[in-house]
C-alpha positions in Angstrom: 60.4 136.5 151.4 60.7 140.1 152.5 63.0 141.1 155.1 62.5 142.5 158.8 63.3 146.5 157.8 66.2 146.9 159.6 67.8 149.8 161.1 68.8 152.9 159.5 72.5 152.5 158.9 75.5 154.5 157.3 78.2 152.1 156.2 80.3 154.5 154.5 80.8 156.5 158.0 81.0 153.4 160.1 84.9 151.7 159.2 83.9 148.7 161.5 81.2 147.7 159.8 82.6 148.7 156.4 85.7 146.2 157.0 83.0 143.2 158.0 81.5 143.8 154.7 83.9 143.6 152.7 85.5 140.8 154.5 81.7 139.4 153.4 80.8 138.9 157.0 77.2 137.3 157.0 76.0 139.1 160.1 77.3 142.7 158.3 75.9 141.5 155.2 72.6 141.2 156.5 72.5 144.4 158.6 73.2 146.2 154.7 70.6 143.9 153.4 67.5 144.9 156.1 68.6 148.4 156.1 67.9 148.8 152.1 65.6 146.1 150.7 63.0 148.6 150.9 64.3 151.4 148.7 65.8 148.8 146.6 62.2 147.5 145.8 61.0 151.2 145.8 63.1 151.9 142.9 62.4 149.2 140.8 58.7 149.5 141.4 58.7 152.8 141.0 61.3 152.8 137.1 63.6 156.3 136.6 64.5 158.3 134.0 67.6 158.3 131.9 69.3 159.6 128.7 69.4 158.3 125.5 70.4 159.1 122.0 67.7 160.7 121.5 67.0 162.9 124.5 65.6 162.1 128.2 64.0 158.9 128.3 62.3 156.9 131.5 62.2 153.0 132.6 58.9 152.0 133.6 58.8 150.2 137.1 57.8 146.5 137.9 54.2 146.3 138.3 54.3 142.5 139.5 55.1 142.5 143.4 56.8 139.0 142.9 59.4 140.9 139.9 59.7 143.2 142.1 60.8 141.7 145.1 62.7 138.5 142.5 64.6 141.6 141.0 65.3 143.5 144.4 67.2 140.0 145.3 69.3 139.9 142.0 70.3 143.5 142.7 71.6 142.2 146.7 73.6 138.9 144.6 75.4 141.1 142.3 76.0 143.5 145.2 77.1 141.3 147.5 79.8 139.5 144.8 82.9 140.2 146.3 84.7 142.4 143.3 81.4 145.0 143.7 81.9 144.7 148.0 85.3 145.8 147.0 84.3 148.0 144.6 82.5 150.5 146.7 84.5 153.7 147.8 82.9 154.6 150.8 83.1 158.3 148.9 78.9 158.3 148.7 76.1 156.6 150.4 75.7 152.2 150.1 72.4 153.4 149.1 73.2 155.5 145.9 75.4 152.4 145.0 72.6 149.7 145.2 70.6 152.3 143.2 73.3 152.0 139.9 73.3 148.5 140.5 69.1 148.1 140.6 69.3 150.6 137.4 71.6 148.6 135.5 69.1 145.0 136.2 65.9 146.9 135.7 67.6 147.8 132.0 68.7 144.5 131.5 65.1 143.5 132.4 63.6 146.0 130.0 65.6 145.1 127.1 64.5 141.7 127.6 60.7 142.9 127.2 61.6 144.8 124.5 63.2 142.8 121.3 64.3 147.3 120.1 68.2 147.0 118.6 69.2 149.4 120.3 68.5 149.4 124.2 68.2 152.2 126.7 71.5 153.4 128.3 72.9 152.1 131.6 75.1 154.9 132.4 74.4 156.8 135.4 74.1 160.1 133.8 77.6 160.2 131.4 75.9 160.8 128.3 78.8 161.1 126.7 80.7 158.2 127.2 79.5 156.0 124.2 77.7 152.5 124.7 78.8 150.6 127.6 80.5 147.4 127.9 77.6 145.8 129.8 75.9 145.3 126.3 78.9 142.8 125.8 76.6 140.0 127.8 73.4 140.8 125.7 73.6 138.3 123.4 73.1 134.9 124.9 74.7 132.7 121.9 78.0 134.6 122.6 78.1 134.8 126.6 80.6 131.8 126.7 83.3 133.7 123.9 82.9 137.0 126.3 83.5 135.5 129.7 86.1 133.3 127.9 87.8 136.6 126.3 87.9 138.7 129.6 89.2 135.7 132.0 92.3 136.3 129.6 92.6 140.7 130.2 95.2 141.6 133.0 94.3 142.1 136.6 93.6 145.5 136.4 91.8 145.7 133.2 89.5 142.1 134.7 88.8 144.3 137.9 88.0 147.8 135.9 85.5 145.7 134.3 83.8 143.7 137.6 83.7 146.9 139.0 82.1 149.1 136.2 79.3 146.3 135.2 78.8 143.9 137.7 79.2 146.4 140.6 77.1 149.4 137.9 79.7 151.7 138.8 80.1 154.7 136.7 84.0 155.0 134.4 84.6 158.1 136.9 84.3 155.5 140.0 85.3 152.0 138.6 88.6 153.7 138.1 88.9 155.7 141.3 88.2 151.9 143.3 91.4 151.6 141.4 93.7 154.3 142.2 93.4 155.3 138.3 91.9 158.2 136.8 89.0 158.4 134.9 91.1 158.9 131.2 93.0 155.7 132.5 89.5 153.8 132.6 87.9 154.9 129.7 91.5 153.7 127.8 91.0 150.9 129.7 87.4 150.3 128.6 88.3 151.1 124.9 91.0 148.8 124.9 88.7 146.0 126.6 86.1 146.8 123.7 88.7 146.5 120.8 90.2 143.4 121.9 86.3 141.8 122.3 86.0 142.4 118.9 88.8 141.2 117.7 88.1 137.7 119.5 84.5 137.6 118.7 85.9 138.4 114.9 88.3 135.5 115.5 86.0 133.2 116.9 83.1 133.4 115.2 83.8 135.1 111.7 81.2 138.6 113.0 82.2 141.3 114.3 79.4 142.3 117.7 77.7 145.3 116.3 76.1 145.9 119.4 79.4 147.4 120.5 
């Protein structure tokens, strides 16, 4: 059921309703929920392009107004977890947040459609930073050994990665929501990546070339 569009609203320059937020108020989260349903859906209709491997690429929207408006509400439940509420730096607008978070589902959703090896990047524009760890949950027989694997990282390391893939953060901000620079999350990242493999390797006798 769509929303009543709400109000125009800028959390990051209003504290008060920045601290209900986070705190998960329902009233605040429903005032960020009216205000951006719409552009939400708009971007997911609508698809975007992104870079790959092989040069610029594009993700074709949802044609379906019930995907569209089924995978505007799964971008508002992973936004609304509490590690991606507390995620968000206030540094940019909520709206170019939502917008790496809708990018990063409409991927996963196009992956799906597409049974290709290897997948469209999720990265919101770093190129260069190698295949991210999101891919880590792509492969359904193994979801159990991952989530298994990262409730053992340390806290930091646990939060670096809520931040960077459930909240679709980019390295540079998953690790400034942490007071770390961006060379201190991509070590984190790498280290997170080695150790998978080395417990997948463990686990199951394969090594996850989808790395």
């Amino acid at each position: 059921m769509r929303p009543v569009e709400g109000r125009t609203i800028d959390l990051a320059g209003d504290p008060a309703l920045l601290a209900r937020f986070r705190a998960g108020d329902q009233e605040a989260l429903a005032t960020v929920y009216r205000a951006h349903f719409d552009e939400v859906c708009r971007v997911l209709r609508h698809g975007f392009g992104i870079k790959t491997a092989t040069g610029p690429g594009r993700v074709p929207g949802l044609k379906d107004a019930f995907a569209v408006e089924s995978a505007c509400h799964e971008v508002f439940v992973r936004a609304f977890k509490p590690s991606a509420r507390a995620a968000y730096d206030a540094r940019r607008p909520y709206g170019h947040y939502l917008f790496g978070i809708a990018r990063n589902l409409r991927i996963d959703l196009y992956r799906r459609r597409r049974a290709e090896p290897t997948p469209p990047e999720s990265f919101e524009g770093d190129a260069d930073e190698g295949p991210p760890v999101d891919v880590l949950y792509q492969r359904e027989a193994q979801r159990a050994r991952v989530r298994a694997y990262l409730e053992t990282l340390p806290a930091t390391d646990r939060a670096y990665v809520d931040g960077r893939f459930e909240g679709g953060l980019s390295q540079t901000d998953a690790a400034a929501a942490l007071g770390l620079t961006r060379i201190q999350g991509r070590r984190i990242e790498a280290r997170v990546k080695a150790g998978l493999r080395r417990h997948l390797l463990r686990e199951t006798g394969e090594d996850d070339h989808g790395v």
